[in-house]
N, C-alpha and C positions, 0 to 999 in steps of 0.2 A: 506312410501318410497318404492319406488320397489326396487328389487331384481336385479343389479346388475350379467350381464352375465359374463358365462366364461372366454370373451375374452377382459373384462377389467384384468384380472388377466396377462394376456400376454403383457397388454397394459405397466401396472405396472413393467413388468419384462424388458422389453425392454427402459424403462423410468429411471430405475433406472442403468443398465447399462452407459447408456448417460452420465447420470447428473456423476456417476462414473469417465468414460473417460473426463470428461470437467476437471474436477477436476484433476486426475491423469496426463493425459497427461504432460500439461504441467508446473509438478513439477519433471517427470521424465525426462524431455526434457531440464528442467534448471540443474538436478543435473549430465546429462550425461555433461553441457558444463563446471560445475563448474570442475568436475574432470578434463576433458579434458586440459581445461584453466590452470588449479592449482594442479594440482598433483603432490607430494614430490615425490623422489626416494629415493630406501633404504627400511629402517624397517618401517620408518613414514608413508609409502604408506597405510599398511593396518587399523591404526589408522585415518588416511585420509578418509580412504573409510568407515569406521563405522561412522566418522561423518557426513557425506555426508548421510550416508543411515538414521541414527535416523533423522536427519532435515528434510531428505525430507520426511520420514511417517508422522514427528509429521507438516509440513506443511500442507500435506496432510488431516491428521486429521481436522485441521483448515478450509482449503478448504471445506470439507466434511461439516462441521456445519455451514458454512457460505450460503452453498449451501442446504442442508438438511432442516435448522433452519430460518436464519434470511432470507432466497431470498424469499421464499413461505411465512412467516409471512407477508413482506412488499409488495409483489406485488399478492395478491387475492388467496393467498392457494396454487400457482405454483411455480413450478422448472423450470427451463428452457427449462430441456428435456421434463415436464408435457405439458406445454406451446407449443411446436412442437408437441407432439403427443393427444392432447385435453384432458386432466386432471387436476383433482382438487380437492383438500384437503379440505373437511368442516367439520363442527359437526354433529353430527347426526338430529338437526334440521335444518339444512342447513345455517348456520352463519357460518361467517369467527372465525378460532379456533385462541386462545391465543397461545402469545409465550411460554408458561407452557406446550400447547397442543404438538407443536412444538418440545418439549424439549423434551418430555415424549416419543413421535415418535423415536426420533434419539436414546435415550438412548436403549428403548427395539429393536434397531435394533440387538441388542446383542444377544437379545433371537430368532428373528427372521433371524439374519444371522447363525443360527446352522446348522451344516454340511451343509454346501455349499450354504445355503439360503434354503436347506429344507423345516425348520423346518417353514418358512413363508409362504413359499407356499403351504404345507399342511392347513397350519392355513386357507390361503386366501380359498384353495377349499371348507373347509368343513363351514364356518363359512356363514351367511344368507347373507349379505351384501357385501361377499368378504374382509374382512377387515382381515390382519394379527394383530398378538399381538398387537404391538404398535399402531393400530389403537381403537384395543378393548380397549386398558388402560386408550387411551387420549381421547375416545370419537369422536372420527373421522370417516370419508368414504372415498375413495376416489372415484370421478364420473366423467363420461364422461360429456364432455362441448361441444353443441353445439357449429361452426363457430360463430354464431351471438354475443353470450356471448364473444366468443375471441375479439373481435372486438367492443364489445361495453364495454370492464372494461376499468376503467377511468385514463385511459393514463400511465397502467403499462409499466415501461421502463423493455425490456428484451433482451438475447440475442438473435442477428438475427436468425429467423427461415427460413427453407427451401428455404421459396418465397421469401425473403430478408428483411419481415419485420421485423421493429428494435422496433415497441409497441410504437411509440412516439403518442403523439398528436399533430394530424392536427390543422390547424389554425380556425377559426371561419369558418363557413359555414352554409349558407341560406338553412333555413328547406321548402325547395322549394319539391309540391309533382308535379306528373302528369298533373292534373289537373291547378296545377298553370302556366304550362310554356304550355300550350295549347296541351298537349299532347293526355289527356283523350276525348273521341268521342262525351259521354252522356254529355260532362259539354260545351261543344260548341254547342250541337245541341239546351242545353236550352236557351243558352245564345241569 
């Protein structure tokens, strides 16, 4: 396996942002309309606002694993924000990792979000492959993916990327090349 450049590490940092703000956004954006909506007056106000705020971390929490864990288990190692920026979670011999692997990722994000996410992106500079803790524990990489790969995994549903696309599968279509629809010079001049 090569070596893995710098600027997947930046790729990764900007990735994990995203898939963040997907998540965040909008459970900060339901708990600003629930307050809005429903908020007591009086004492009960600030008993109101604590619950609003535990719900919305521990949704959020939720979000985070659904997004973290289960979205990249089922659709080929990616995250949504991986998926817009050409990344992808395998094992170290390039197979798709278990949801154990998955697991093991999110859990030492703990160790790897120390002081401010530091402690992961030191991990990521110094280590051969680029990989933070949680990748070294679960046996993981993560690597850049070729357009063509995006494009040929087998009808991962994702969220819209940049260009609009939504990962669906197209309908059936004629493996028609060049040459068939009379395009190619050498295959008519034999003919």
């Amino acid at each position: 396996m090569t070596r893995p450049g710098i600027g997947v590490v930046g790729r990764r940092l900007v990735q994990f942002l995203l898939d963040e703000l997907l998540v965040f956004v909008p459970m900060l954006l339901l708990a600003i309309a629930v307050v809005w909506l429903f908020h007591p007056h009086g004492p009960a106000l600030l008993t109101f606002l604590k619950v609003v705020l535990y719900t919305m971390l521990a949704l959020d929490f939720l979000g985070l694993v659904f997004v973290m864990v289960w979205w990249p288990y089922r659709h080929g190692g990616q995250t949504p924000a991986m998926r817009w920026l050409r990344l992808r979670v395998q094992t170290l011999e390039g197979g798709h990792p278990s949801l154990g692997a998955f697991v093991v990722r999110d859990l030492l994000m703990l160790v790897d979000g120390f002081a401010w996410g530091l402690a992961g992106i030191v991990v990521m500079l110094v280590t051969r492959r680029r990989q933070r803790f949680g990748d070294v524990v679960a046996r993981t990489v993560v690597v850049r993916v070729p357009w063509r790969s995006i494009d040929e995994s087998a009808g991962q549903a994702a969220f819209p990327g940049p260009d609009g696309d939504f990962g669906t599968v197209a309908g059936a279509q004629l493996a028609l090349d060049r040459a068939d629809v009379g395009l190619d010079r050498r295959q008519r001049n034999h003919q």
